[in-house]
Structure formats: C-alpha cells, structure tokens
LUMDO-38165 format. One record per residue (C-alpha): x, y, z; chain. Coordinates in steps of 0.02 Angstrom, whole numbers, plus 50000, padded with zeros to 5 digits. Example, Ala and Ser with C-alpha at 12.3 -4.5 7.8 and 13.67 -1.06 7.14 Angstrom:
<rs>
R    xx    yy    zz kette
R 50615 49775 50390     A
R 50684 49947 50357     A
</rs>
This chain:
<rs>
R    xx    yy    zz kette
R 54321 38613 58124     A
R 54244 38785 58063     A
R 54112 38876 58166     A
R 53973 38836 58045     A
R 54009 38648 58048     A
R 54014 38637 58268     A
R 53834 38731 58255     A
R 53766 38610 58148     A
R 53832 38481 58250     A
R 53786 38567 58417     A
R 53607 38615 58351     A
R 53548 38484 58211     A
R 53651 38322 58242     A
R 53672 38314 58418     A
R 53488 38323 58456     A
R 53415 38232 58305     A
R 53524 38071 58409     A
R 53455 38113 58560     A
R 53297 38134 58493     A
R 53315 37976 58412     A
R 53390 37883 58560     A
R 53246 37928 58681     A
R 53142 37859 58552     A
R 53221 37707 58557     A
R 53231 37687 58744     A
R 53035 37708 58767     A
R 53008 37581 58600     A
R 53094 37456 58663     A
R 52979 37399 58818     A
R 52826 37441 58740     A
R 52870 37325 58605     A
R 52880 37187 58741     A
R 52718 37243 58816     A
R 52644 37248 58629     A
R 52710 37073 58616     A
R 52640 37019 58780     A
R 52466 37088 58746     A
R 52467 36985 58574     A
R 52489 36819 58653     A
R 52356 36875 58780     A
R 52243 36909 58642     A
R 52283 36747 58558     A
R 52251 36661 58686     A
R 52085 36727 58730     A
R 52049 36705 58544     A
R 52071 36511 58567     A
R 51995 36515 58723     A
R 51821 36417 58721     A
R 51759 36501 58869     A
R 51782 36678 58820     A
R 51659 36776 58772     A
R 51654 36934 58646     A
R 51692 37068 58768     A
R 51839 36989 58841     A
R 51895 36977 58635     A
R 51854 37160 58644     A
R 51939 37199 58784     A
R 52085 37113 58746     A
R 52084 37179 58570     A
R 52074 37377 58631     A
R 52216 37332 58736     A
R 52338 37258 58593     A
R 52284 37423 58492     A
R 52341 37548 58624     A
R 52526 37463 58631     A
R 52519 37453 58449     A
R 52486 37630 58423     A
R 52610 37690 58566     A
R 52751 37579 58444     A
R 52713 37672 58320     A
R 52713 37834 58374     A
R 52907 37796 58460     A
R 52944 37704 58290     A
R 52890 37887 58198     A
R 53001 37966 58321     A
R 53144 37866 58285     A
R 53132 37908 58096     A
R 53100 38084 58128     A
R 53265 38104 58234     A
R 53364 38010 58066     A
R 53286 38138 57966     A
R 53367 38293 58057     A
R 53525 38189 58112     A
R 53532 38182 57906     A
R 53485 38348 57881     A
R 53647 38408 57998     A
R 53756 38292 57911     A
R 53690 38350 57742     A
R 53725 38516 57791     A
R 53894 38466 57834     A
R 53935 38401 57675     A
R 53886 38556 57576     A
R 53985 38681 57674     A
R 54108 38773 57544     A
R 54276 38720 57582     A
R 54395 38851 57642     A
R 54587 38816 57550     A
R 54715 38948 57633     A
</rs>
C-alpha cells in the first residue's frame, strides 16, 4: 500500500464510516421512539375523548422524532458519500509498475 492510498484511507474512508456509524447508532432508537410516538398519536386519533390539543400535542411530538430521523438518516448518506469519495480516490491512483 502506497502513501497516497493509507492517507486516503486514514483521512477520507476511515471517518466517512465512523461518521456513518455514529449516525447509525443515534438512528436506531429514535426510530423506536418515532415509532412509539406514532401509535401514541394513533391512538389519541381514535380516541373519542380526546380533544384537539391533545391531537396537537401528540402531533408536535411525532414531528420532532420524525425530524431527528431524518437528520441521522442525512448523516448516514453523507458519511457513504465521503466513504465513496476515498474509495473513488483509491481507484484512480496511477499505478506504479517497477
């Protein structure tokens, strides 16, 4: 392995995965909590007695998870980018025949 090929690794690969897998770690429960706040809003939504700010409520709630899913899901893609971006890099290193 050349010198240019362990800095791309060491400074584009190796933290567009960790960038990537952090991501991933904080998606993953705040997917369960997104799920858990839909059912909660569902359920108030079928809920005879509730009234239109506990919909509200319940509502702003779901929105917040939603958007914090997002945001982690953007980070995951944005780590495959420069995890790409390194291997790409790789790729189009000229070759070096003795």
């Amino acid at each position: 392995m050349n010198k240019r090929s362990l800095i791309l690794w060491l400074l584009v690969i190796l933290p567009g995965t960790a960038a990537s897998a952090m991501s991933v770690y904080y998606l993953i429960p705040e997917w369960v909590v997104l799920d858990a706040s839909y059912k909660h809003y569902q359920q108030i939504a079928k809920s005879s007695s509730s009234t239109v700010n506990d919909l509200l409520i319940a509502e702003a709630a779901e929105n917040r998870h939603r958007i914090n899913c997002f945001a982690e899901g953007v980070g995951v893609l944005l780590g495959g980018v420069v995890v790409a971006i390194g291997i790409h890099g790789i790729c189009t290193l000229p070759n070096k025949t003795s």
